[in-house]
C-alpha positions in Angstrom: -8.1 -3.9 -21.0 -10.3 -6.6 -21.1 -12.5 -7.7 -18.2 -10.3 -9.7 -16.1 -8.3 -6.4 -16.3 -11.3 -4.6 -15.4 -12.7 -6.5 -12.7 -8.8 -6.3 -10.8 -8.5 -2.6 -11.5 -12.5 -2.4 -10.0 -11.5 -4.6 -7.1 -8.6 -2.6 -6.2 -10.6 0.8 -6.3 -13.1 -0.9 -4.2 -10.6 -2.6 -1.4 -9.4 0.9 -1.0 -12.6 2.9 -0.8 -14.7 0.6 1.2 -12.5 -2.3 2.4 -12.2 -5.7 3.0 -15.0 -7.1 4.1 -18.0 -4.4 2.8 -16.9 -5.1 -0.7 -19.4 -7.0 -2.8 -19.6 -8.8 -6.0 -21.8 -6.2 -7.2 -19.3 -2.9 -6.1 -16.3 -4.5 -8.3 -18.9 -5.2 -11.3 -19.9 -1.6 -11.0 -16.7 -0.3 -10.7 -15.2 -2.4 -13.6 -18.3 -2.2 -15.9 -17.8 -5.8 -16.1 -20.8 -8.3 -15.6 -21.5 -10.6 -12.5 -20.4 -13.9 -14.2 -17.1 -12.8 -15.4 -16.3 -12.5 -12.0 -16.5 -16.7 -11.5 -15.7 -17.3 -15.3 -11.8 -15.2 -14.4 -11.4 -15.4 -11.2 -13.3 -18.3 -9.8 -14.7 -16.4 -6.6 -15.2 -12.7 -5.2 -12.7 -13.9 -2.7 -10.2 -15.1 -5.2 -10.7 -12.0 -7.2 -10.4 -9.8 -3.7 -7.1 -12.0 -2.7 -5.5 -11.0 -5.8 -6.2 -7.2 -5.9 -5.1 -6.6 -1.8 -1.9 -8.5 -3.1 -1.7 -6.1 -6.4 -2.3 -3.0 -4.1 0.0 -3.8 -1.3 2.7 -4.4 -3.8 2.3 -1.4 -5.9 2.2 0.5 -2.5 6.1 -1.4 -2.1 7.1 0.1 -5.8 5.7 3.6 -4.3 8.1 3.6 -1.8 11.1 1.2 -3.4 13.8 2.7 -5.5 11.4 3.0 -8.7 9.1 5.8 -6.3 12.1 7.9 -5.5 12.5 9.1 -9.2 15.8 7.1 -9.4 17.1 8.9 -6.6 20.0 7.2 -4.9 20.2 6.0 -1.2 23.1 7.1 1.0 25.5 4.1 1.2 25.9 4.8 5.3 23.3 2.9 7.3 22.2 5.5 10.0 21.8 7.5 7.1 20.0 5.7 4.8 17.9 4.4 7.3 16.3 7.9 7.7 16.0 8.7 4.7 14.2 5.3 3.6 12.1 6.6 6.7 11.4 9.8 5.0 10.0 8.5 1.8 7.6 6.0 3.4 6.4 8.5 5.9 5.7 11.2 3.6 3.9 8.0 1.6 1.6 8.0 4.5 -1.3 10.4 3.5 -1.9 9.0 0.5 -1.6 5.6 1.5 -3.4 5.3 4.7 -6.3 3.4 2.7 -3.6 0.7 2.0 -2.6 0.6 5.9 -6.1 0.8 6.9 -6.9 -2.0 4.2 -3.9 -4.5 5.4 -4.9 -3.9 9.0 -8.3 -5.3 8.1 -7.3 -8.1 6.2 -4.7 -8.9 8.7 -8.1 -9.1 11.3 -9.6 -11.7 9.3 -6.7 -13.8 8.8 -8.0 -16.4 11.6 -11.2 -17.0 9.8 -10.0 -17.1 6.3 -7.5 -19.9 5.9 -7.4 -19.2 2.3 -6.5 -15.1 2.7 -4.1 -16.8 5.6 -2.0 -19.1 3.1 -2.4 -16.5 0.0 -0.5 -13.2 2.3 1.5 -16.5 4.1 2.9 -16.9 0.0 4.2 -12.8 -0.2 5.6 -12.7 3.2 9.1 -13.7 2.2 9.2 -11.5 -0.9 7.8 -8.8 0.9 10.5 -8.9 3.6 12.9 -9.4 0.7 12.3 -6.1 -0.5 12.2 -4.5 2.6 16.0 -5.8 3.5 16.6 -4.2 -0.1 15.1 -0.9 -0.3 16.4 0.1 4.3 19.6 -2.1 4.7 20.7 -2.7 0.9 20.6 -6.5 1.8 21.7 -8.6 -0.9 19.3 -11.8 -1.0 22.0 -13.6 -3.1 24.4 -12.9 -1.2 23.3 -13.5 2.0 20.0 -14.8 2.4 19.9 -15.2 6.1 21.1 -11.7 6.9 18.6 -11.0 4.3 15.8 -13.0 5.8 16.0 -11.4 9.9 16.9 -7.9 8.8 13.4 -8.0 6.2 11.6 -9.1 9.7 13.1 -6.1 11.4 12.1 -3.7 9.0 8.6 -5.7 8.1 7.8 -5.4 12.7 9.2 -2.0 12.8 6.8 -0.6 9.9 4.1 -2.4 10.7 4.3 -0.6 14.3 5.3 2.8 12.7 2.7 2.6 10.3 -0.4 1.9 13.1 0.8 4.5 15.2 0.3 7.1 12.3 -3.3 5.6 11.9 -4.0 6.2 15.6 -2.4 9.5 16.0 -0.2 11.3 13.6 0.7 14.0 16.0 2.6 12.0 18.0 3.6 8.9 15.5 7.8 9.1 15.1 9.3 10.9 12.6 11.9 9.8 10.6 14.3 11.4 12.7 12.8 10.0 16.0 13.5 6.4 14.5 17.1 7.4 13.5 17.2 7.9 17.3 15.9 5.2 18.3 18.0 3.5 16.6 21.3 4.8 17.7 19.7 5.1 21.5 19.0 1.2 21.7 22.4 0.1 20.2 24.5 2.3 22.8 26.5 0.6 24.4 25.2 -0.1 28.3 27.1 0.4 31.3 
C-alpha cells in the first residue's frame, strides 16, 4: 500500500476507535505511519481525508451485512420471511459494529455545521437506500426505480431507529422476530 492507502486505512481505524470529531491529523499519521504533509499532498484536508474514510467504513459495514457477508447464502423469496431473516444478519452484525452506529450517529450530529460532511453523505444517500431495497425487499432498481426508491427509505428509517435503540438499550431493542411482528401487526387489516 502506499500512503494514500495508508492514511485511509489509518483514518478508518481512527473514526472507529475515537470518533468523529476527537480525531486529529496527528492520530491518522500515527496510525498510518504516514507523515503530516501527505495528508494535504492526497487528500487535500483532514476533513477530506475523514469524509472519505466514514464513507469507506459505512459502506464496508453495507457489504457486511449484503449478500457478499452471508457466505453466499440465499434469501427466502417470501417477504415476511425474508424480512426476518435480513433482520437476523444485521442484528447479530450489531456487536461488532456498534462503533460504525455510534460513528454515523455522530457524524449525523454534525451535519448542520458541516455543509461539506452534509453534501458528501447527501451524495451516498440514494445508493445507500438502493442497496437497502436490494438486500430486505429484493427491489430491482432497473426495474422499478420508484418502488425502489420509497421502499430503500423504509428500510433506511426503520434501521436507523432499530439500530439506536440497540445503542441505548439492548435488552429491550426488537429482535428480528419482534419486527416480523410488527410488521404483520401494522398491516392488519382494521375494523
Amino acid at each position: 500500500m502506499g500512503h494514500r492507502e495508508d492514511l485511509l486505512e489509518g483514518a478508518k481505524r481512527c473514526l472507529l476507535e475515537k470518533g468523529y470529531a476527537r480525531t486529529t491529523a496527528r492520530d491518522i499519521v500515527a496510525a498510518s505511519g504516514a507523515n503530516l504533509a501527505s495528508i494535504g499532498y492526497h487528500y487535500g484536508s483532514k476533513e477530506a481525508l475523514l469524509q472519505q474514510a466514514f464513507l469507506e467504513v459505512t459502506g464496508e459495514w453495507g457489504e457486511a451485512v449484503g449478500p457478499g457477508g452471508r457466505g453466499g447464502e440465499e434469501l427466502p423469496k417470501d417477504g415476511m420471511e425474508r424480512f426476518q431473516k435480513t433482520w437476523e444478519q444485521v442484528i447479530s452484525t450489531f456487536d461488532a459494529s456498534r462503533s460504525v452506529w455510534k460513528l454515523q450517529l455522530e457524524v449525523v450530529s454534525r451535519l448542520d455545521d458541516d455543509a461539506t460532511l452534509r453534501e458528501a453523505i447527501r451524495g451516498t444517500q440514494a445508493e445507500g437506500r438502493a442497496s437497502l431495497a436490494e438486500i430486505f425487499g429484493e427491489f430491482d432498481t432497473t426495474d422499478d426505480p420508484e418502488k425502489a426508491r420509497v421502499a430503500g427509505q423504509f428500510y433506511q428509517a426503520l434501521m436507523v431507529g432499530v439500530m439506536i435503540q440497540w445503542l441505548m438499550d439492548p435488552e429491550t431493542a426488537p429482535t428480528a422476530q419482534d419486527l416480523t411482528e410488527g410488521l404483520r401487526t401494522v398491516l392488519e387489516d382494521r375494523p
